[in-house]
LUMNULUM-735593 format. One record per residue: x, y, z of N, C-alpha, C, CB in turn; residue in three letters. Coordinates in nm, 2 decimals. Glycine has a CB too. Example, Ala and Ser with C-alpha at 12.3 -4.5 7.8 and 13.67 -1.06 7.14 Angstrom:
LUMNULUM-735593
+--------+--------+--------+--------+--------+--------+--------+--------+--------+--------+--------+--------+------+
:    n.u :    n.v :    n.w :   ca.u :   ca.v :   ca.w :    c.u :    c.v :    c.w :   cb.u :   cb.v :   cb.w : code :
+--------+--------+--------+--------+--------+--------+--------+--------+--------+--------+--------+--------+------+
:   1.32 :  -0.57 :   0.78 :   1.23 :  -0.45 :   0.78 :   1.32 :  -0.33 :   0.78 :   1.13 :  -0.45 :   0.90 :  ala :
:   1.28 :  -0.22 :   0.71 :   1.37 :  -0.11 :   0.71 :   1.29 :   0.00 :   0.79 :   1.41 :  -0.06 :   0.57 :  ser :
+--------+--------+--------+--------+--------+--------+--------+--------+--------+--------+--------+--------+------+
end
This chain:
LUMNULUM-735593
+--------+--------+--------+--------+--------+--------+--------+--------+--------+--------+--------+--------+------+
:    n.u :    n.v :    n.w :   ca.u :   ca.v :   ca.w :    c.u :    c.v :    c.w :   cb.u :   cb.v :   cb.w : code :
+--------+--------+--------+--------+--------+--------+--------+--------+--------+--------+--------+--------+------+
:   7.08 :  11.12 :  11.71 :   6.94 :  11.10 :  11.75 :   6.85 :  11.10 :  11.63 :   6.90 :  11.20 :  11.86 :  unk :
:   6.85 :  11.20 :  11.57 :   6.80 :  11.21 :  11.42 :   6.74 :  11.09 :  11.35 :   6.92 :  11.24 :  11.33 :  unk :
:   6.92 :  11.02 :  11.31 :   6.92 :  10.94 :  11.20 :   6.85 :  10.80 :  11.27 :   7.08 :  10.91 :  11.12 :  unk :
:   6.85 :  10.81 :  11.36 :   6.86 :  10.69 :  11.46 :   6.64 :  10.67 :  11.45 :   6.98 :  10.75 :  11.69 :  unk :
:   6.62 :  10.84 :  11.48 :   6.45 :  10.81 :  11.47 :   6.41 :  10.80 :  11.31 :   6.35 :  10.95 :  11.54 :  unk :
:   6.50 :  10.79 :  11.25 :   6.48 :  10.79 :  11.06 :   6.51 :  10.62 :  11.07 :   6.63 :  10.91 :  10.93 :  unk :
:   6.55 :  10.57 :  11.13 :   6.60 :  10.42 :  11.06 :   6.48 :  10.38 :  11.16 :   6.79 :  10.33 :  11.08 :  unk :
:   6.44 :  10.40 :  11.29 :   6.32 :  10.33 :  11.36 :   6.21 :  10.34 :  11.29 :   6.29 :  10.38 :  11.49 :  unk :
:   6.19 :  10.45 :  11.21 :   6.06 :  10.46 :  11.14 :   6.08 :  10.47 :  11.01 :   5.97 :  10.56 :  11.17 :  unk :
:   6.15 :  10.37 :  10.94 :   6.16 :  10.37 :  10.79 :   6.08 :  10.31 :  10.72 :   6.26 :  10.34 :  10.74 :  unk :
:   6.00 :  10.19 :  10.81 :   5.92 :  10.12 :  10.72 :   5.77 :  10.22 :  10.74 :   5.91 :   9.95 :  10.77 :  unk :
:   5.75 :  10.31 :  10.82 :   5.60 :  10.41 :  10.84 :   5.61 :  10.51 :  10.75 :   5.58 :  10.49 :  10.98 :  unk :
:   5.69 :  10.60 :  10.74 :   5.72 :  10.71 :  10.66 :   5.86 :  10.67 :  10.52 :   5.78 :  10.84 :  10.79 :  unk :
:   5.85 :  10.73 :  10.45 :   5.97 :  10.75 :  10.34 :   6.03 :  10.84 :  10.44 :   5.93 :  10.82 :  10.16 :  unk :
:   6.20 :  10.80 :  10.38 :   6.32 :  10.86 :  10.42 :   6.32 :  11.01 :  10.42 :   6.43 :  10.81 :  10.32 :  unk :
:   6.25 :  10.98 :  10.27 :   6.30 :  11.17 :  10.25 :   6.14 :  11.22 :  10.31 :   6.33 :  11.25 :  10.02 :  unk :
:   6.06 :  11.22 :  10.37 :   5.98 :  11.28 :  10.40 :   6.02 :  11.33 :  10.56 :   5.86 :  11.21 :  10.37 :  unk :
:   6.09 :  11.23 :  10.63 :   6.13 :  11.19 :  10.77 :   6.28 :  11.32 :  10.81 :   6.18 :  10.98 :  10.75 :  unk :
:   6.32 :  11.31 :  10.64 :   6.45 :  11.41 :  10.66 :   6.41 :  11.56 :  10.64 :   6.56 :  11.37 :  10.55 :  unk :
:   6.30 :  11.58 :  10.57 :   6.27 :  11.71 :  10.54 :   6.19 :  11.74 :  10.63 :   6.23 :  11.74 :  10.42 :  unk :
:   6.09 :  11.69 :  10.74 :   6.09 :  11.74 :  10.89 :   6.19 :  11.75 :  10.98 :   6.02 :  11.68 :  10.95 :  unk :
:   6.27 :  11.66 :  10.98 :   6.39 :  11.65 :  11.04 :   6.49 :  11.82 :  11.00 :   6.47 :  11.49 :  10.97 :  unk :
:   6.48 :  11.87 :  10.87 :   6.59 :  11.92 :  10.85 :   6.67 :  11.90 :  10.81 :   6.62 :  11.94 :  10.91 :  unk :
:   6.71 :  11.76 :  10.80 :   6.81 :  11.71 :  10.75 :   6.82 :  11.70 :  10.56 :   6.81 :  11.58 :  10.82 :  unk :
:   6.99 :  11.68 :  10.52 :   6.93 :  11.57 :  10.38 :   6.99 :  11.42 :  10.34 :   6.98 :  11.65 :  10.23 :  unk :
:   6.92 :  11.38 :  10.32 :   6.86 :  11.24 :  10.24 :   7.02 :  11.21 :  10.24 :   6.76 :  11.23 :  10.06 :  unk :
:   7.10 :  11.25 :  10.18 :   7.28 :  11.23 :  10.16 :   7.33 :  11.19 :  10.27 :   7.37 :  11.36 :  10.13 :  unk :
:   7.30 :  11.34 :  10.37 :   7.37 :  11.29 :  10.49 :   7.29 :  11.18 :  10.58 :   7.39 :  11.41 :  10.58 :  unk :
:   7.20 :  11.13 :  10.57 :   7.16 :  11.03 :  10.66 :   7.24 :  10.89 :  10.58 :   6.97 :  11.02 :  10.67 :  unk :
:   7.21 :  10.92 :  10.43 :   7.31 :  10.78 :  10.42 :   7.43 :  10.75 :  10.42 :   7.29 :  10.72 :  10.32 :  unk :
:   7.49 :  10.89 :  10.44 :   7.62 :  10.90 :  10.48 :   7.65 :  10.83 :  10.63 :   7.67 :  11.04 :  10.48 :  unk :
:   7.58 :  10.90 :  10.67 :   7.59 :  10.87 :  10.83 :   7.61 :  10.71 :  10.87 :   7.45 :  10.92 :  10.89 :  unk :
:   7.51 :  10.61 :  10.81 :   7.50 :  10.54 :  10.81 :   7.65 :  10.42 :  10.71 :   7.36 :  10.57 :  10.78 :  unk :
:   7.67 :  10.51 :  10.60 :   7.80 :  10.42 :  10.56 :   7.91 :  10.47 :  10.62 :   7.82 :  10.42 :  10.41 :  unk :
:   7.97 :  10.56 :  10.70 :   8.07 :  10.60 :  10.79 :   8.06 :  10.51 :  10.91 :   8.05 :  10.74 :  10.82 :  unk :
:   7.94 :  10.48 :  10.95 :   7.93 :  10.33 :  11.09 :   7.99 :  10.21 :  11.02 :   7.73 :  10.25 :  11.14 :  unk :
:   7.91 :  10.18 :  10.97 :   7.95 :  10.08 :  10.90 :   8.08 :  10.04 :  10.86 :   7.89 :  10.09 :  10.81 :  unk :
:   8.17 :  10.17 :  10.80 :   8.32 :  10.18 :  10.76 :   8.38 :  10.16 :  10.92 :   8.36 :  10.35 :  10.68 :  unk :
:   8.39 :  10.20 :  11.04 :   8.44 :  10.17 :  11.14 :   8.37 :  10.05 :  11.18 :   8.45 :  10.26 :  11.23 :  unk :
:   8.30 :  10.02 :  11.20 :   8.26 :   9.85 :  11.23 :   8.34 :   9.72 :  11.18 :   8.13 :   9.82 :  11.16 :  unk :
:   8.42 :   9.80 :  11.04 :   8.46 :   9.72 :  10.94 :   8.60 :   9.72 :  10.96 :   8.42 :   9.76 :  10.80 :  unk :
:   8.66 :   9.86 :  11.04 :   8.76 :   9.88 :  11.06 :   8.86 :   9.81 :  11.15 :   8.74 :   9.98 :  11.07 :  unk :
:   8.72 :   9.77 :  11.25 :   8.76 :   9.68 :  11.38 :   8.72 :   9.52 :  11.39 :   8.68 :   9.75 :  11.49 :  unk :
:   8.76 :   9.48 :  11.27 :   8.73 :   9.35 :  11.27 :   8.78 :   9.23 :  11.38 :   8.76 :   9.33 :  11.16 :  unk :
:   8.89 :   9.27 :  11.44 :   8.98 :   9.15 :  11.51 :   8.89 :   9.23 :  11.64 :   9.20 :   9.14 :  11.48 :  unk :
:   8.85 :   9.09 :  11.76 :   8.82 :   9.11 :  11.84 :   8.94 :   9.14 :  11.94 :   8.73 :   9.04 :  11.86 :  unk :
:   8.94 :   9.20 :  12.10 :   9.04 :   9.23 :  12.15 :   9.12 :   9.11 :  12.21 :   9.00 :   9.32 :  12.24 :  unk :
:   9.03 :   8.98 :  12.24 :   9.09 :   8.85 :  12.26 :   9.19 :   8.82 :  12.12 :   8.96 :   8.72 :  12.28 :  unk :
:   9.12 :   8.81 :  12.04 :   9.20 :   8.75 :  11.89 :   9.34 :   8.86 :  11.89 :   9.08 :   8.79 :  11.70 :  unk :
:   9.34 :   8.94 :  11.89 :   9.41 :   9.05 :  11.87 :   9.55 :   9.02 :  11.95 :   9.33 :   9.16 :  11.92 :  unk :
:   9.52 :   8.95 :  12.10 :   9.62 :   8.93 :  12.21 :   9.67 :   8.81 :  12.17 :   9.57 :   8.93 :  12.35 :  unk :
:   9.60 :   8.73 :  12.13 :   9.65 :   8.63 :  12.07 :   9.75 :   8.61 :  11.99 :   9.58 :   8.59 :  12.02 :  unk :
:   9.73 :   8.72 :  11.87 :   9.84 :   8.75 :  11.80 :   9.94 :   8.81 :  11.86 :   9.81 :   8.81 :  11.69 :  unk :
:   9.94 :   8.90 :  11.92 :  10.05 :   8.98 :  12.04 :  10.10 :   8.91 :  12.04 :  10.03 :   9.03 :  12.18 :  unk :
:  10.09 :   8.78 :  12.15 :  10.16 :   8.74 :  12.22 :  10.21 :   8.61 :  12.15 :  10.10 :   8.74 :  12.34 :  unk :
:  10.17 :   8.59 :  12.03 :  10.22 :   8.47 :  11.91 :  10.39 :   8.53 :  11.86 :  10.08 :   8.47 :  11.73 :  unk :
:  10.36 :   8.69 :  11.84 :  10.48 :   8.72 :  11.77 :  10.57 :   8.79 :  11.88 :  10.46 :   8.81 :  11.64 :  unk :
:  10.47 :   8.79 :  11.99 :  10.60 :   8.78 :  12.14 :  10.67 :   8.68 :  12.19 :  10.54 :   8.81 :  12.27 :  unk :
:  10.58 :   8.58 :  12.16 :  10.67 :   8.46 :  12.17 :  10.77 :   8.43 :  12.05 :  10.57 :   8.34 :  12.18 :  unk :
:  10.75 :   8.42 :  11.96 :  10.83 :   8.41 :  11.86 :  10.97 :   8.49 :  11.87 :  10.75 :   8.45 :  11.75 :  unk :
:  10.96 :   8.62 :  11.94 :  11.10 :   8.62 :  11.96 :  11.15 :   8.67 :  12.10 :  11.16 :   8.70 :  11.85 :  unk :
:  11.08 :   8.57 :  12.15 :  11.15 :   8.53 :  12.29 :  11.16 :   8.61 :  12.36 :  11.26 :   8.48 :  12.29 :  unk :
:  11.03 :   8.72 :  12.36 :  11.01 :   8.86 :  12.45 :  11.08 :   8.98 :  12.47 :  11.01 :   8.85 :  12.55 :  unk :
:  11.19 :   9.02 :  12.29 :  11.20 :   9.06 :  12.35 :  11.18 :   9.20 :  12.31 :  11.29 :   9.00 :  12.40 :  unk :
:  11.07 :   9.17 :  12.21 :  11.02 :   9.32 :  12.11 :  10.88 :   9.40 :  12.16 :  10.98 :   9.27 :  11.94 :  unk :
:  10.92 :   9.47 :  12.24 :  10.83 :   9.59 :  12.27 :  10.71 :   9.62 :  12.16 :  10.93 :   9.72 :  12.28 :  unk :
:  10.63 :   9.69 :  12.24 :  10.51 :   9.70 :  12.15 :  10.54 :   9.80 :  12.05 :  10.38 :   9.73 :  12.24 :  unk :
:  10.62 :   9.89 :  12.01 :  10.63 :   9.94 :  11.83 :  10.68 :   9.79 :  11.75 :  10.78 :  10.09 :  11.81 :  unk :
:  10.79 :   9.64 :  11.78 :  10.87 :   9.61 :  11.67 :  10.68 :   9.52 :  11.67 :  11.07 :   9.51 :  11.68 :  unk :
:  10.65 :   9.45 :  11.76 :  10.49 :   9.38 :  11.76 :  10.40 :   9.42 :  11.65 :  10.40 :   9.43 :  11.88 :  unk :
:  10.39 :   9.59 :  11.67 :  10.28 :   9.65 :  11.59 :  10.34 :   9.67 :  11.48 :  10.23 :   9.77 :  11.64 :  unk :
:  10.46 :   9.64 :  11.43 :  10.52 :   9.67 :  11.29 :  10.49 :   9.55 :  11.28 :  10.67 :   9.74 :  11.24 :  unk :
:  10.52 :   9.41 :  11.31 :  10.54 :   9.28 :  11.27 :  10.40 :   9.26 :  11.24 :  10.61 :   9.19 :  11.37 :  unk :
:  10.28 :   9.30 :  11.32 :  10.15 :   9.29 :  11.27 :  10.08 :   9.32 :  11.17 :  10.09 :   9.32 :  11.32 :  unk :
:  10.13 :   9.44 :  11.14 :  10.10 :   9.51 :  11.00 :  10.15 :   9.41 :  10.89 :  10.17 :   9.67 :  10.98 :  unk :
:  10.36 :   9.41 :  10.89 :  10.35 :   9.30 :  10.79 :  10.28 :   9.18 :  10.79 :  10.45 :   9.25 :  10.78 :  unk :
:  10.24 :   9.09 :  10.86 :  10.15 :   8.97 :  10.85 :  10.00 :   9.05 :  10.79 :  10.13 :   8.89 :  11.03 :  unk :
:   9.99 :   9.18 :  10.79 :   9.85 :   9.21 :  10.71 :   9.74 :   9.25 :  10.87 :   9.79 :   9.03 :  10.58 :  unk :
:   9.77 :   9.25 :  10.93 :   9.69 :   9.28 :  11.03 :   9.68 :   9.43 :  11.09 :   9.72 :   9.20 :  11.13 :  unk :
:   9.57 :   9.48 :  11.05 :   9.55 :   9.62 :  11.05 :   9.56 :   9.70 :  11.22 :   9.40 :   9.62 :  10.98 :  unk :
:   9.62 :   9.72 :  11.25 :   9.57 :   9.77 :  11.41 :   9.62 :   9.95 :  11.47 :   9.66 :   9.65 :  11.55 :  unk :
:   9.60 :   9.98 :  11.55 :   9.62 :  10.13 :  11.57 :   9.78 :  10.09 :  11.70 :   9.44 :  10.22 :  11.65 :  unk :
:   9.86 :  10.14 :  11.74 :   9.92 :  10.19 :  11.75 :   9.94 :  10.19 :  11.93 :   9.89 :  10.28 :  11.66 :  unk :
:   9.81 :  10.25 :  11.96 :   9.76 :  10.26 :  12.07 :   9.71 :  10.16 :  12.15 :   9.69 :  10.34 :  12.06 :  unk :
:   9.62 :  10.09 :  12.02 :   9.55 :   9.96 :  12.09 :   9.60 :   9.82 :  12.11 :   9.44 :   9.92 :  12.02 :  unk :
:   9.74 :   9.81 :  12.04 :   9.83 :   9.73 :  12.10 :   9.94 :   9.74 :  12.19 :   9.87 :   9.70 :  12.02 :  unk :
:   9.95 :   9.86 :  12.24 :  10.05 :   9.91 :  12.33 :   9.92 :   9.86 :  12.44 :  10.11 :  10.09 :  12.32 :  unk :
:   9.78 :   9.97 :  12.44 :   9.69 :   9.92 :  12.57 :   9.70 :   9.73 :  12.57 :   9.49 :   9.98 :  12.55 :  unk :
:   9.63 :   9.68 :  12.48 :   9.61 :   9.56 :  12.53 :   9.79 :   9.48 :  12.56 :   9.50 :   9.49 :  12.40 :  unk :
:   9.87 :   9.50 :  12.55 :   9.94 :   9.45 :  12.60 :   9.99 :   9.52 :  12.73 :  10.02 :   9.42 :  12.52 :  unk :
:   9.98 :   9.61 :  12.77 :   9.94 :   9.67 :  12.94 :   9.87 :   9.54 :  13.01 :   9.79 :   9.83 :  12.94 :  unk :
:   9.72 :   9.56 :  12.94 :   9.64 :   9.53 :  13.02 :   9.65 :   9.38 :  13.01 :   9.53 :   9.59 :  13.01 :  unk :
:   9.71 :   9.30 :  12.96 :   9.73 :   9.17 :  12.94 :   9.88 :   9.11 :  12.99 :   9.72 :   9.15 :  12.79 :  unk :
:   9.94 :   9.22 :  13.05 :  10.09 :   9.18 :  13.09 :  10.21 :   9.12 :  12.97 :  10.08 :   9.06 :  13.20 :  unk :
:  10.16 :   9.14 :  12.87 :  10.28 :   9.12 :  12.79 :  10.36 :   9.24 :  12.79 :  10.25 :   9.08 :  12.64 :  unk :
:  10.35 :   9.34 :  12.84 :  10.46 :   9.42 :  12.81 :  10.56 :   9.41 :  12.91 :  10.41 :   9.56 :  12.80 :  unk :
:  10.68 :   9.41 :  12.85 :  10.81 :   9.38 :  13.00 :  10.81 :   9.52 :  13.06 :  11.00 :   9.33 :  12.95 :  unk :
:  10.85 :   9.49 :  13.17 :  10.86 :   9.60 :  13.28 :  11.01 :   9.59 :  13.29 :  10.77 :   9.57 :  13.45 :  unk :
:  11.08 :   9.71 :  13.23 :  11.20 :   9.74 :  13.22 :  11.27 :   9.88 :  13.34 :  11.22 :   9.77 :  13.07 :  unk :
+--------+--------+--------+--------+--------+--------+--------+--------+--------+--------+--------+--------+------+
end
């Protein structure tokens, strides 16, 4: 809530005047701010794009690699993803076989 009334009023007040009522320091607000930014950046592939690819390298071998060989095959092609979020989105997209 802080940083959030420091960036709404940054063009009225200076930073550091805004932080030293606040309490805060000057570091951590621009920390704060480059740590968003780092996950924003983290999540670049939207959840459509993402299934897309799923189900490119599900097809490719003919269904019959579960979501760990998927999420290893994605990483080699360079595509960054978690673990979790390709196991969900292929839940919720029905590529996962029901064994």
């Amino acid at each position: 809530m802080k940083y959030a009334l420091i960036r709404r009023n940054r063009r009225l007040w200076p930073i550091r005047v805004q932080c030293r009522m606040l309490g805060i320091s000057v570091a951590g607000y621009h920390e704060h701010f480059l740590r968003r930014l780092h996950i924003v950046r983290r999540r670049h592939l939207t959840a459509e794009a993402l299934v897309v690819h799923i189900r490119a390298v599900y097809a490719a071998n003919r269904g019959a690699y579960g979501w760990p060989r998927i999420w290893r095959e994605l990483h080699a092609q360079g595509i960054r993803v978690g673990k979790q979020r390709v196991q969900r989105l292929m839940r919720q997209h029905g590529t996962l076989e029901r064994r």
